[in-house]
C-alpha positions in Angstrom: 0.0 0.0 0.0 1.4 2.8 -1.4 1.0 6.8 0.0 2.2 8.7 -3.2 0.6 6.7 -6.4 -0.4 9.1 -8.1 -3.1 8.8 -10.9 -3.0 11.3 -13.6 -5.2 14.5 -13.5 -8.7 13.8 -14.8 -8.4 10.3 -15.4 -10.9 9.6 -12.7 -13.3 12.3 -13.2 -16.9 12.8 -12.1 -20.0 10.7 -13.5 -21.0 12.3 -16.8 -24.0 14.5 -16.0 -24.3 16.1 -19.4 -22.2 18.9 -18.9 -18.5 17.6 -19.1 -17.1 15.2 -21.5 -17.9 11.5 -20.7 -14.4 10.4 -22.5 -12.4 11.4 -19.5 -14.4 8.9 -17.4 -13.7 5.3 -17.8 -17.2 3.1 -19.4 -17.3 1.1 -16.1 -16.8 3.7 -13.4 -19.8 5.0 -11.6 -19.5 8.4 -9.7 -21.2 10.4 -7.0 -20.2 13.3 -5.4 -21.7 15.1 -2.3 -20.3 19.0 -1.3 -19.9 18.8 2.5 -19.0 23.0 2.4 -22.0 24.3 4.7 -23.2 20.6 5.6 -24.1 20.2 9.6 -23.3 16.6 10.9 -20.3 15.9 8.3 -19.8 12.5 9.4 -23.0 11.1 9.6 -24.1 13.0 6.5 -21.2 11.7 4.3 -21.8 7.6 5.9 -25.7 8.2 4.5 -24.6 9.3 1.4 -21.7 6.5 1.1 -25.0 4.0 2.1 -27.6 5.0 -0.3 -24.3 4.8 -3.1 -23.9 1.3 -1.8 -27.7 0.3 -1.8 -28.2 2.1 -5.5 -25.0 0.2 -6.7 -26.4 -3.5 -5.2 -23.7 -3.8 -2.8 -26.6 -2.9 0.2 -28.5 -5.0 1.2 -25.5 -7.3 1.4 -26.4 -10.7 0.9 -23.8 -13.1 3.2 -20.9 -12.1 5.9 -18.1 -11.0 2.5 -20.6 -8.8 0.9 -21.9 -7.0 4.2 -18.0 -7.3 5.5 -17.0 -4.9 2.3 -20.1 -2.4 2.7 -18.8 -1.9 6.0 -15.5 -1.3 5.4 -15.9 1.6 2.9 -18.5 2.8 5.6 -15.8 3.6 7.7 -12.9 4.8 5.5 -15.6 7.3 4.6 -16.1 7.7 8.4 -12.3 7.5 8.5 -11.2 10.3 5.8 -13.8 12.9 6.6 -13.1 12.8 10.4 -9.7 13.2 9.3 -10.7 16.5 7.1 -12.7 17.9 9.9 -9.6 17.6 12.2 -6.6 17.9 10.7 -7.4 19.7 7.7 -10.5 22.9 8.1 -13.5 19.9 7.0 -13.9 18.2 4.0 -15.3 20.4 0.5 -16.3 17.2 -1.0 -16.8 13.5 -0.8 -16.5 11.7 -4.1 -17.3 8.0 -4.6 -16.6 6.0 -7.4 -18.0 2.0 -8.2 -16.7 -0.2 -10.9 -17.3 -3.8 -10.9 -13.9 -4.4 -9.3 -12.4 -1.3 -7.3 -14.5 1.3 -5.0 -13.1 4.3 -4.9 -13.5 7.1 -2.2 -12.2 10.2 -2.4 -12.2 13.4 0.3 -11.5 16.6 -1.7 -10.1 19.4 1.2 -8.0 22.4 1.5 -5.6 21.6 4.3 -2.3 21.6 3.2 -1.0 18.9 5.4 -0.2 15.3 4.6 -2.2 12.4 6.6 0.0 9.1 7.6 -0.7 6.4 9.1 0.6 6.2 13.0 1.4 3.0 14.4 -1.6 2.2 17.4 -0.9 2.8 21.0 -1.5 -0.3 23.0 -2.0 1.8 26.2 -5.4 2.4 24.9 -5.1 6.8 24.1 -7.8 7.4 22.0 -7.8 8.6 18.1 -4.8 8.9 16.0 -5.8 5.7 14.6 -7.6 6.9 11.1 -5.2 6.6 8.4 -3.7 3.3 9.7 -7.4 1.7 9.4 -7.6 3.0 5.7 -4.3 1.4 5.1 -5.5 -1.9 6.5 -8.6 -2.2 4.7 -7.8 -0.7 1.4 -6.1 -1.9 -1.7 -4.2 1.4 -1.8 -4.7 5.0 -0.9 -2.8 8.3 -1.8 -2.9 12.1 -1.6 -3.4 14.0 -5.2 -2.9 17.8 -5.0 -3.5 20.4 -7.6 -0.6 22.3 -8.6 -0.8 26.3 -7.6 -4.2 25.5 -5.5 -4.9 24.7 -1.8 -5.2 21.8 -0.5 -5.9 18.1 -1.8 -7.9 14.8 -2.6 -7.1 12.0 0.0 -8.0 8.8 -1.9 -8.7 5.5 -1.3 -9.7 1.9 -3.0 -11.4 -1.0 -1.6 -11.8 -4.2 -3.6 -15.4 -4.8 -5.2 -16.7 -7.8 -3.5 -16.9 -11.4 -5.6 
């Protein structure tokens, strides 16, 4: 698992709504996106949005423990990266969340300018700190993209589709 992939600019852009080009966004790639700028209750707000994705895309209701196992662990690397935004980085601007039949993508766009790591748990039971070392645990990879000559970032992350 890998901090600093980077995928190239635009190759994983938003779900063609009319308005954009749908050649920049691969035939088997479903997107939603949710602004979180002036939303109240960030973190429950983005999990419900991250659900209803889940349910529209077939993965919710899961049917047997693998396909309810993998709901729930993109329910809390969403839970994961926006608490992360809200803390470390002035909140999240937007959650983006991608589906293709074999990678989920989740993506936290936000204008802190630091860079989140994963910290190695304390066994003496201190609470939080924990975040980004979950994400690394349950995802196929995740990275940090930043735009040059602009604030902040897009803290990524991809979880294998289930079978």
């Amino acid at each position: 698992m890998s901090t600093t992939r980077q995928h190239p600019p635009g190759g994983l852009g938003r779900e063609p709504d009319g308005g954009g080009t749908a050649s920049a966004v691969p035939a088997d790639r479903r997107w939603r996106t949710l602004s979180l700028r002036q939303a109240t209750g960030i973190v429950p707000t983005a999990r419900d949005f991250a659900r209803q994705a889940l349910h529209d895309w077939g993965w919710l209701p899961a049917v047997g423990a693998d396909r309810r196992a993998a709901a729930e662990d993109v329910l809390l690397v969403v839970s994961e990266l926006v608490t992360n935004a809200c803390l470390h980085a002035d909140g999240p601007e937007e959650l983006r969340i991608a589906c293709s039949p074999k990678v989920l993508r989740v993506e936290v766009v936000d204008r802190g300018a630091g860079q989140p790591a994963p910290r190695t748990p304390h066994r003496a039971g201190r609470p939080g700190g924990h975040g980004m070392f979950i994400v690394q645990r349950l995802c196929l990879d995740w990275g940090v993209t930043r735009t040059p000559d602009a604030p902040g970032k897009t803290v990524w992350a991809e979880l294998a589709a289930p079978a």
